[in-house]
PAMARTI-668970 format. One record per atom (N, C-alpha, C, O): residue number from 1; residue in three letters; y, z, x; chain. Coordinates in Angstrom, 2 decimals, m for minus. Atoms other than C-alpha are relative to their C-alpha. Last residue first. Layout:
REM residues N
num;residu;yy;zz;xx;chaine
NUM;ALA;Y;Z;X;A
...
//
This chain:
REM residues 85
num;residu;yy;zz;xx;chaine
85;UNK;m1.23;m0.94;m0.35;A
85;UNK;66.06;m51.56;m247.70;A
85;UNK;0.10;m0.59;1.50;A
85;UNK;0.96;m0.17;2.27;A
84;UNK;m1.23;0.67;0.01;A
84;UNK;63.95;m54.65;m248.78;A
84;UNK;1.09;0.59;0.55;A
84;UNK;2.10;m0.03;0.87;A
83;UNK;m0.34;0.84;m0.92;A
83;UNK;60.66;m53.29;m248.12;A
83;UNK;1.19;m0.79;0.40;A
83;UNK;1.34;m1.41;1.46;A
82;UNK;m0.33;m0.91;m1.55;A
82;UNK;61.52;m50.29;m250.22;A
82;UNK;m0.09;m0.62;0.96;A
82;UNK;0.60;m0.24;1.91;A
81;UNK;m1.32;m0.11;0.27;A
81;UNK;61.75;m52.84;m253.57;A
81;UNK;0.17;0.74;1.50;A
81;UNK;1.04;0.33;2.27;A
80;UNK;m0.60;1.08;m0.62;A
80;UNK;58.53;m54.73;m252.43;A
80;UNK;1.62;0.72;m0.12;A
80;UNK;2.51;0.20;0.55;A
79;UNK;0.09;0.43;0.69;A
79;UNK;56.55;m50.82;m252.90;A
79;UNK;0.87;m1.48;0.46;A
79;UNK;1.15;m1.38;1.66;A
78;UNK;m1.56;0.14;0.48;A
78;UNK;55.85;m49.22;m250.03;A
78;UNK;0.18;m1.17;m0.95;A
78;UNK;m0.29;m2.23;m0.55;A
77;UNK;m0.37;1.47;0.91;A
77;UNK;52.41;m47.69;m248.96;A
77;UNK;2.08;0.02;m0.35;A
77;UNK;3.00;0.83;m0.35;A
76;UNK;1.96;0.33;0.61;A
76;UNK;50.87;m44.95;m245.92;A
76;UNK;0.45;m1.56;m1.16;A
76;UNK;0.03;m2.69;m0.92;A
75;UNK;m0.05;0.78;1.15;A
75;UNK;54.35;m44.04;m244.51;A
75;UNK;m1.70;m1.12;0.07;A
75;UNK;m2.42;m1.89;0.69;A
74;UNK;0.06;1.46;m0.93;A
74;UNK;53.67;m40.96;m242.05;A
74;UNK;m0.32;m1.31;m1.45;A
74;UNK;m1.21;m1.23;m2.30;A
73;UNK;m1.43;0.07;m0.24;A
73;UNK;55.33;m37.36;m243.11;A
73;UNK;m0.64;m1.60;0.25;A
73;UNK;0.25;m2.32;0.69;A
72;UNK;m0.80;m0.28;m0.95;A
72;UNK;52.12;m35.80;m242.37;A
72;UNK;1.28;m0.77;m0.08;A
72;UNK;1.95;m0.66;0.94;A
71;UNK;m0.43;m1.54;0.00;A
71;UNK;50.76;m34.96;m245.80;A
71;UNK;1.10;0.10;1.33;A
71;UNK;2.05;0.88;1.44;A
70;UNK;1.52;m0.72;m0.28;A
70;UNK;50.21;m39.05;m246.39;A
70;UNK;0.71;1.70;0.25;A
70;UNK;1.91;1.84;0.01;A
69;UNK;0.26;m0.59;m1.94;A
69;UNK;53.43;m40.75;m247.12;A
69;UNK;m0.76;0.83;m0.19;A
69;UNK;m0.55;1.58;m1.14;A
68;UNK;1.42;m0.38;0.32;A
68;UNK;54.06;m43.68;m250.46;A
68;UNK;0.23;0.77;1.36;A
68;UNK;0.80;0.23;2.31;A
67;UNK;0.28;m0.37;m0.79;A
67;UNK;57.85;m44.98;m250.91;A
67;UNK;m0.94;0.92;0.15;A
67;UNK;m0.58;2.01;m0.32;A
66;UNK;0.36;m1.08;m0.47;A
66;UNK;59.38;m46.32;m253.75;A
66;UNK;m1.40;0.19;1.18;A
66;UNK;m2.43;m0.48;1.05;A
65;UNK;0.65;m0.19;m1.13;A
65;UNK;61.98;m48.15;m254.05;A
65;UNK;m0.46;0.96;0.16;A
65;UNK;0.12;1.99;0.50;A
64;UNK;m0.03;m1.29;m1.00;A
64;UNK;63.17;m48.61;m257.31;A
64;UNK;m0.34;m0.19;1.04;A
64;UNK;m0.60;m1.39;1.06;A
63;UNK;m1.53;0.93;m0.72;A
63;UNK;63.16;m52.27;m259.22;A
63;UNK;0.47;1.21;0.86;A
63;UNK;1.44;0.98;1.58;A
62;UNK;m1.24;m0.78;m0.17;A
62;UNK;59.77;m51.36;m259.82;A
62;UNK;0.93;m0.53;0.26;A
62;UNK;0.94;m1.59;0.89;A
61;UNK;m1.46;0.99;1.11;A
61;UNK;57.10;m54.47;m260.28;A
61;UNK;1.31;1.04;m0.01;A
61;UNK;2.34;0.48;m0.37;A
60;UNK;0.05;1.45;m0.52;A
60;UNK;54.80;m53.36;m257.61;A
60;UNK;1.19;m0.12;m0.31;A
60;UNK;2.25;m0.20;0.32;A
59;UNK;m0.30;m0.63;m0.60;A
59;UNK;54.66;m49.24;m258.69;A
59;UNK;0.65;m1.41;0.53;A
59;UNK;1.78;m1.25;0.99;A
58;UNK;m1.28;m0.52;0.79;A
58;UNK;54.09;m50.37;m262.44;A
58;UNK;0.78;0.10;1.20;A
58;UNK;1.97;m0.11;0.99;A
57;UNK;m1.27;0.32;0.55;A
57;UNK;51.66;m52.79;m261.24;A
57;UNK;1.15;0.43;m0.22;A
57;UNK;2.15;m0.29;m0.27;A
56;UNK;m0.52;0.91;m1.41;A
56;UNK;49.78;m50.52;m258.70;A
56;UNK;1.08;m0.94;m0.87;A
56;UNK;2.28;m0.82;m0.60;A
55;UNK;m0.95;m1.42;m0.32;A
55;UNK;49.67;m47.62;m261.75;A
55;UNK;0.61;m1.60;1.27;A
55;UNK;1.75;m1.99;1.51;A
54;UNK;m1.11;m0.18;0.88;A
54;UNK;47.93;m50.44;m264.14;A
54;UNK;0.81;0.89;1.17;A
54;UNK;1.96;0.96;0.72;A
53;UNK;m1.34;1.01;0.45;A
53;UNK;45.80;m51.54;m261.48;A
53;UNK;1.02;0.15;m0.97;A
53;UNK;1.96;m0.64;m0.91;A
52;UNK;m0.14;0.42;m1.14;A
52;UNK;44.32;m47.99;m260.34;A
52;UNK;0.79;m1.15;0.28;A
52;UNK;1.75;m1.17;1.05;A
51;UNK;m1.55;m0.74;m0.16;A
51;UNK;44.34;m47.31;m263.98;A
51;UNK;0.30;m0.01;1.21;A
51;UNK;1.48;0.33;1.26;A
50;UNK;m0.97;0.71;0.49;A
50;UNK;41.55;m50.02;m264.44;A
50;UNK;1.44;0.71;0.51;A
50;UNK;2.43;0.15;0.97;A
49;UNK;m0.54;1.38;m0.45;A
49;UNK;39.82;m49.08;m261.59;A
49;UNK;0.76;m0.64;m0.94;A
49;UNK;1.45;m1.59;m0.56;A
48;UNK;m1.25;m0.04;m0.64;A
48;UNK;39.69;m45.63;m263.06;A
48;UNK;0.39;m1.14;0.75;A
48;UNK;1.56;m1.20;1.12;A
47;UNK;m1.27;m0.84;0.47;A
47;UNK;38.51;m46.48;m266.31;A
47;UNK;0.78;m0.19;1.41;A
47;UNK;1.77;m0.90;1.59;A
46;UNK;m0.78;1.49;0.53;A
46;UNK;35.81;m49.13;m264.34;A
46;UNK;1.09;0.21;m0.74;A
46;UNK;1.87;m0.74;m0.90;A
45;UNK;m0.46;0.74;m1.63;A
45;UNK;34.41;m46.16;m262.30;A
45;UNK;0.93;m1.11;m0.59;A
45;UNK;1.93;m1.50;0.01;A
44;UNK;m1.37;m1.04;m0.55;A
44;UNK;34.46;m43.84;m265.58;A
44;UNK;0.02;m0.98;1.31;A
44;UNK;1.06;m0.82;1.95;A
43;UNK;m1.26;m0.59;0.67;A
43;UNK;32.35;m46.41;m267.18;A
43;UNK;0.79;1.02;0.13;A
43;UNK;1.55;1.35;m0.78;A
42;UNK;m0.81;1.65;0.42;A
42;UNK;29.86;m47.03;m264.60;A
42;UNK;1.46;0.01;m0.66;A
42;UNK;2.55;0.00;m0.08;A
41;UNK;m0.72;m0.01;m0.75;A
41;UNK;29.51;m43.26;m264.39;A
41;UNK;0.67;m1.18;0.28;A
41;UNK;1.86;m1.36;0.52;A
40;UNK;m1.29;m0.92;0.44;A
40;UNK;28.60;m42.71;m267.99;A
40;UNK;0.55;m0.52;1.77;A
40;UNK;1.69;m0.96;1.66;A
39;UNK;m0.54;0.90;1.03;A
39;UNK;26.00;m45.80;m267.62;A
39;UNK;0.84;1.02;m0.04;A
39;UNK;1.78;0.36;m0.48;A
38;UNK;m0.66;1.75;m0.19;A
38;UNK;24.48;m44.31;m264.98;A
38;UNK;0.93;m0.50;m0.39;A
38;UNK;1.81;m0.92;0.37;A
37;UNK;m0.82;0.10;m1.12;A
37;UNK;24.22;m41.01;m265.93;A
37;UNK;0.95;m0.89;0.54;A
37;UNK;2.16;m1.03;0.71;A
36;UNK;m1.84;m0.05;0.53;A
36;UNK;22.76;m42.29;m269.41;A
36;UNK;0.82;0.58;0.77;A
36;UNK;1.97;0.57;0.32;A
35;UNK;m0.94;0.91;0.19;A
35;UNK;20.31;m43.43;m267.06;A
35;UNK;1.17;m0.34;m0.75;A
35;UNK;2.09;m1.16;m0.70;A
34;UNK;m0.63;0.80;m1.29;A
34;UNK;19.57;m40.50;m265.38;A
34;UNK;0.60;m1.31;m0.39;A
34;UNK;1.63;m1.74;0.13;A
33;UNK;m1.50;m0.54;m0.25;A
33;UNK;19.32;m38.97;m268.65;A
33;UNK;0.64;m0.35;1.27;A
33;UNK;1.84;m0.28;1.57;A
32;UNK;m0.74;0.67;1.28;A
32;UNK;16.26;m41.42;m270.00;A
32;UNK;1.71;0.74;0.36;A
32;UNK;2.77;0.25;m0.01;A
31;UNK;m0.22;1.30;0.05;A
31;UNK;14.62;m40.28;m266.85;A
31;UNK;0.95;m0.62;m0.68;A
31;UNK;1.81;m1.29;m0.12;A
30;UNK;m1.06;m0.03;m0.94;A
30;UNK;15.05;m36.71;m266.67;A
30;UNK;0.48;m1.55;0.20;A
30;UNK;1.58;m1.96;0.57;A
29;UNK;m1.27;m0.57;0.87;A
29;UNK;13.66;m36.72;m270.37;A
29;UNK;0.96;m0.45;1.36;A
29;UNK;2.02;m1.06;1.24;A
28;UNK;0.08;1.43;1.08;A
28;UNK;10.18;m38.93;m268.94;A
28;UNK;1.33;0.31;m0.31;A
28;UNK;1.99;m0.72;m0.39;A
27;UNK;m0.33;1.03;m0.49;A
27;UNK;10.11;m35.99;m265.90;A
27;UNK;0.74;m1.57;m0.77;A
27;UNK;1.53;m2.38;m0.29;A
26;UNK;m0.82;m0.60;m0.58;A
26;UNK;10.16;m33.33;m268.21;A
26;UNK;0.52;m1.59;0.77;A
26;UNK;1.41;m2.38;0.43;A
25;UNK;m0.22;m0.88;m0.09;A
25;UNK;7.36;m34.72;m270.65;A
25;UNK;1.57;0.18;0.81;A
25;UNK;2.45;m0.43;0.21;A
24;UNK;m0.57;m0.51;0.65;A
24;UNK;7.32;m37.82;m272.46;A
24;UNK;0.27;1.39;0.45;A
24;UNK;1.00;1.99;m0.35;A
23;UNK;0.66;m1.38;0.40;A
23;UNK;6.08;m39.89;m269.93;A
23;UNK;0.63;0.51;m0.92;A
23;UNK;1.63;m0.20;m1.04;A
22;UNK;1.64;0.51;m0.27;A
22;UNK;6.56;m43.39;m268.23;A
22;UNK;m0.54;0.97;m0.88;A
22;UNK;m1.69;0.79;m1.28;A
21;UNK;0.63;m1.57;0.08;A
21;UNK;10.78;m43.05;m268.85;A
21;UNK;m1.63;m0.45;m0.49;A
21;UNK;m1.88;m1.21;m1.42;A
20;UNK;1.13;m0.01;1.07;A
20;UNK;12.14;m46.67;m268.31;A
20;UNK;m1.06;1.59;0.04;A
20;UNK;m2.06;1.79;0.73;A
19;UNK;1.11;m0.83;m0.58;A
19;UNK;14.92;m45.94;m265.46;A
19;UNK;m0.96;m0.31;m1.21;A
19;UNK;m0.60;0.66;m1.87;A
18;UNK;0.60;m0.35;1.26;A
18;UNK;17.64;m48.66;m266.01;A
18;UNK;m1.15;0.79;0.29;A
18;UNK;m1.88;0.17;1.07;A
17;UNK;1.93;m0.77;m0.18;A
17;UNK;19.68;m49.25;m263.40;A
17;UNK;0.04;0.67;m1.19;A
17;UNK;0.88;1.31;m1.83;A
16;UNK;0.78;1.21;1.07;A
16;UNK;23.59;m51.83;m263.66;A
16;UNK;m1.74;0.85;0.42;A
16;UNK;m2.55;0.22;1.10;A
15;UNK;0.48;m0.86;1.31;A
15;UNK;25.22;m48.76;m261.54;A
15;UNK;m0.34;m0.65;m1.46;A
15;UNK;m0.17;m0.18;m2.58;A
14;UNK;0.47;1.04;0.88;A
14;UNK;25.39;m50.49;m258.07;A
14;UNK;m0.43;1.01;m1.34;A
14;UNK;m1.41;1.75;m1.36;A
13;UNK;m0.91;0.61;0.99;A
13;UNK;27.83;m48.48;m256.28;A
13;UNK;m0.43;m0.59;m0.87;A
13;UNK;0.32;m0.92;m1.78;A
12;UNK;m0.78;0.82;m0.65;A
12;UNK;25.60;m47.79;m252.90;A
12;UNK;1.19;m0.56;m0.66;A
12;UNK;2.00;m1.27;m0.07;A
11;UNK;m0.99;0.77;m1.41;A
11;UNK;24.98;m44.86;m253.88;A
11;UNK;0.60;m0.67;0.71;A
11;UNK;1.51;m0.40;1.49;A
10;UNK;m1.25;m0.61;0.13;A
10;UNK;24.09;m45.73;m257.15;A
10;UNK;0.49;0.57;0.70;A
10;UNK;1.71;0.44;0.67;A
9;UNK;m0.83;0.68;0.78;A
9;UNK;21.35;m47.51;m256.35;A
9;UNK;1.23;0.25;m0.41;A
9;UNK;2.04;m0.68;m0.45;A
8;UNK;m0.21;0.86;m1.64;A
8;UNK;19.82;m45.09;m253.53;A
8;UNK;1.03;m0.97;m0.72;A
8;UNK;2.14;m1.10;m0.20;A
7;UNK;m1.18;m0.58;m0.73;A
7;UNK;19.75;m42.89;m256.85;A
7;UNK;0.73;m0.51;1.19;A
7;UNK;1.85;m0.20;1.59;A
6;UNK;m1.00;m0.02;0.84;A
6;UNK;17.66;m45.54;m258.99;A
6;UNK;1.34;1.11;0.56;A
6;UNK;2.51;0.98;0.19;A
5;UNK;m0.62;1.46;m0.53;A
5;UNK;15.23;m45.98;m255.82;A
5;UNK;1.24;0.02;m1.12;A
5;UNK;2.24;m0.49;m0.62;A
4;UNK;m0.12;0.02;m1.62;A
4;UNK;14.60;m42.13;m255.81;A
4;UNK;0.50;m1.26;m0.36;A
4;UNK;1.72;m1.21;m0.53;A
3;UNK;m1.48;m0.88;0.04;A
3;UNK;14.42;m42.18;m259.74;A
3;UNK;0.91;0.03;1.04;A
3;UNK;2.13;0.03;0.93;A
2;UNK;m1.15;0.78;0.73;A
2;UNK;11.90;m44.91;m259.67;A
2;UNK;1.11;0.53;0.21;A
2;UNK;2.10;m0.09;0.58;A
1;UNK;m0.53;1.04;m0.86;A
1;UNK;9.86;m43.31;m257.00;A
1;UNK;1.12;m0.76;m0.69;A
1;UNK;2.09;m1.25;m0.10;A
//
């Protein structure tokens, strides 16, 4: 049940779970690795949210204009320099 409520948890995004392993066998191992799951995915979610703001700054602060479009040709983002054209 722990594991179950520790996966519902990280579905929703919440990856602060700690599984306390009850056993030493199979189950007790899957435990202790679900939560270094956790904790590895935490930290790749908060990498790429960082580089998510580093890339939006660089794209912000341009003195370029540049111009974001989805596969069909249709403008999705624009930086303040392309709003100006």
């Amino acid at each position: 049940m722990v594991l179950s409520k520790g996966a519902e948890s990280i579905s929703k995004g919440e990856f602060n779970i700690t599984t306390e392993p009850t056993s030493k066998d199979e189950i007790g191992n899957l435990s202790r690795v679900f939560t270094k799951m956790a904790e590895s995915l935490k930290t790749q979610r908060e990498e790429i949210l960082d580089l998510k703001l580093f890339f939006e700054k660089i794209i912000n602060n341009s003195p370029s204009a540049i111009i974001i479009c989805d596969e069909l040709g249709k403008i999705i983002s624009a930086n303040p320099a392309a709003e100006k054209i």
